[in-house]
NUGU-706255 format. One record per residue (C-alpha): residue in one letter; x, y, z. Coordinates in steps of 0.5 Angstrom, whole numbers, padded with zeros to 4 digits, always signed. Example, Ala and Ser with C-alpha at 12.3 -4.5 7.8 and 13.67 -1.06 7.14 Angstrom:
BEGIN
A+0025-0009+0016/S+0027-0002+0014/
//
This chain:
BEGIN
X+0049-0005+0067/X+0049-0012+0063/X+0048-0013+0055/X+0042-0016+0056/X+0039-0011+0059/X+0042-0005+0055/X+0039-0008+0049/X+0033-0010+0053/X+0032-0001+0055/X+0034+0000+0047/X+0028-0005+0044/X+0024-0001+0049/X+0025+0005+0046/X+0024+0003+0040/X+0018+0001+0041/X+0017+0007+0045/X+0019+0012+0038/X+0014+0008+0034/X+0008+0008+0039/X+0008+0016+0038/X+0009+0016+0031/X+0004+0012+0030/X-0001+0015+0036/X-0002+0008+0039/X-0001+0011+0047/X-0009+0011+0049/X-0009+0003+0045/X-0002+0001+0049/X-0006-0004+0054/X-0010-0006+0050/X-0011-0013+0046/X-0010-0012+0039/X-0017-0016+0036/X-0021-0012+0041/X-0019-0005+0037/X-0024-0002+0032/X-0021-0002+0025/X-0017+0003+0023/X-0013+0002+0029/X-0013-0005+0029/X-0009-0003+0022/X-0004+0001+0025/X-0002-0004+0030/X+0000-0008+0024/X+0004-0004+0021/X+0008-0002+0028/X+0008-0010+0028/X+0012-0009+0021/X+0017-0003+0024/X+0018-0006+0030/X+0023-0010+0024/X+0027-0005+0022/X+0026-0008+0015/X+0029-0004+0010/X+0023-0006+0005/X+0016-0006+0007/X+0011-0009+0003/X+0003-0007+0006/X-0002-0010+0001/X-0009-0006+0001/X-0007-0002+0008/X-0013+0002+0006/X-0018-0003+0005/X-0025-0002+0009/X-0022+0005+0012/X-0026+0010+0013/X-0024+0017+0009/X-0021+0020+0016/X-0017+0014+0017/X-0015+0014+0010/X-0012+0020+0011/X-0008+0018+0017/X-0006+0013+0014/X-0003+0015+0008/X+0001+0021+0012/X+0004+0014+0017/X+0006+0011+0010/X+0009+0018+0008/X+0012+0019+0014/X+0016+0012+0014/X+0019+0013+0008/X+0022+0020+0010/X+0022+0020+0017/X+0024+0012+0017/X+0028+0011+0011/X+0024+0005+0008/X+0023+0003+0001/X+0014+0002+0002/X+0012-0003-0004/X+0004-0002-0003/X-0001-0006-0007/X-0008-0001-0007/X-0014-0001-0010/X-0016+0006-0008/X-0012+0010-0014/X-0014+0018-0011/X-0009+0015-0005/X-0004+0012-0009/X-0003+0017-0014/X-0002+0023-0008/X+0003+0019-0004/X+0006+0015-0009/X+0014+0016-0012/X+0013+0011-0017/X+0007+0007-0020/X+0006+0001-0024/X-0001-0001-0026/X-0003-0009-0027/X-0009-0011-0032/X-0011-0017-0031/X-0004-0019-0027/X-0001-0015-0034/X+0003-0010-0033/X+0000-0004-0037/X+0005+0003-0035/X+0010+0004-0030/X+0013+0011-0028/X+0011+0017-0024/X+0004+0017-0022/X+0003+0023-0027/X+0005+0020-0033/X+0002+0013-0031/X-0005+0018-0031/X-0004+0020-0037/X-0003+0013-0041/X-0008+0012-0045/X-0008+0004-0044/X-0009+0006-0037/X-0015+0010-0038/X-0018+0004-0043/X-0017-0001-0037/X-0020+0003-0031/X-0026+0006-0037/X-0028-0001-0039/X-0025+0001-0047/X-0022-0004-0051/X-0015-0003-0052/X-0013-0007-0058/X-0005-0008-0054/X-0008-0011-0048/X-0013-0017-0051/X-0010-0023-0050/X-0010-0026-0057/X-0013-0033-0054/X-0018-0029-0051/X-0021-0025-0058/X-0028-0028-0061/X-0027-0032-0067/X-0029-0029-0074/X-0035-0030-0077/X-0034-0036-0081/X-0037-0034-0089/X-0042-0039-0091/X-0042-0040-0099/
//
């Protein structure tokens, strides 16, 4: 057996394992565009494994999933940190998700970073709480942002 045919028969099996990790045998045939949504996003994200990168980054992976496919989802994104050994950096709006299936979370105000660390803690932090109920948090007022005082007329 040649060396191209041998790396040729271990790409195969590669993609192969991935297919079955991420339940993708009833879709392999078909074009991608054509499939609903959820399934659409799992092929994404086989197209990213498919690089054996160490470091995944998947920026809203459960945006406009239903709640099945979310659950699917995020067992997928647990699986590939422990099954697959890649670090999963996520960007998610969806904070049941994140807080269930993240080690660490950092939570940005306004691009700010407001709390980093493991997801009870982060809970717990007040500014995080003032950001996402709509409170002011005197910390997180940018200064240029503040109304001016009212001017004392004499």
């Amino acid at each position: 057996m040649t060396g191209a045919r041998r790396e040729e028969l271990e790409h195969r099996r590669k993609v192969e394992e991935i297919i079955d990790f991420l339940d993708l045998q009833s879709v392999r045939k078909a074009t991608a565009g054509t499939l609903p949504y959820g399934l659409r996003k799992r092929v994404e994200l086989a197209r990213a494994m498919a690089l054996e990168p160490q470091l995944i980054l998947l920026d809203e992976p459960m945006a406009g999933m239903n709640f099945e496919e979310k659950e699917d989802m995020a067992r997928y994104i647990v699986d590939l940190n422990e099954e697959f050994g890649m670090t999963v950096m996520m960007i998610e709006h969806d904070m049941g998700v994140v807080m269930d299936i993240s080690h660490r979370v950092m939570v940005l105000d306004f691009g700010r970073k407001i709390a980093e660390g493991d997801p009870a803690a982060v809970l717990a932090d007040p500014h995080v709480k003032r950001a996402y109920l709509g409170e002011e948090d005197e910390v997180l007022v940018d200064p240029d942002d503040k109304p001016a005082a009212p001017e004392c007329a004499a």
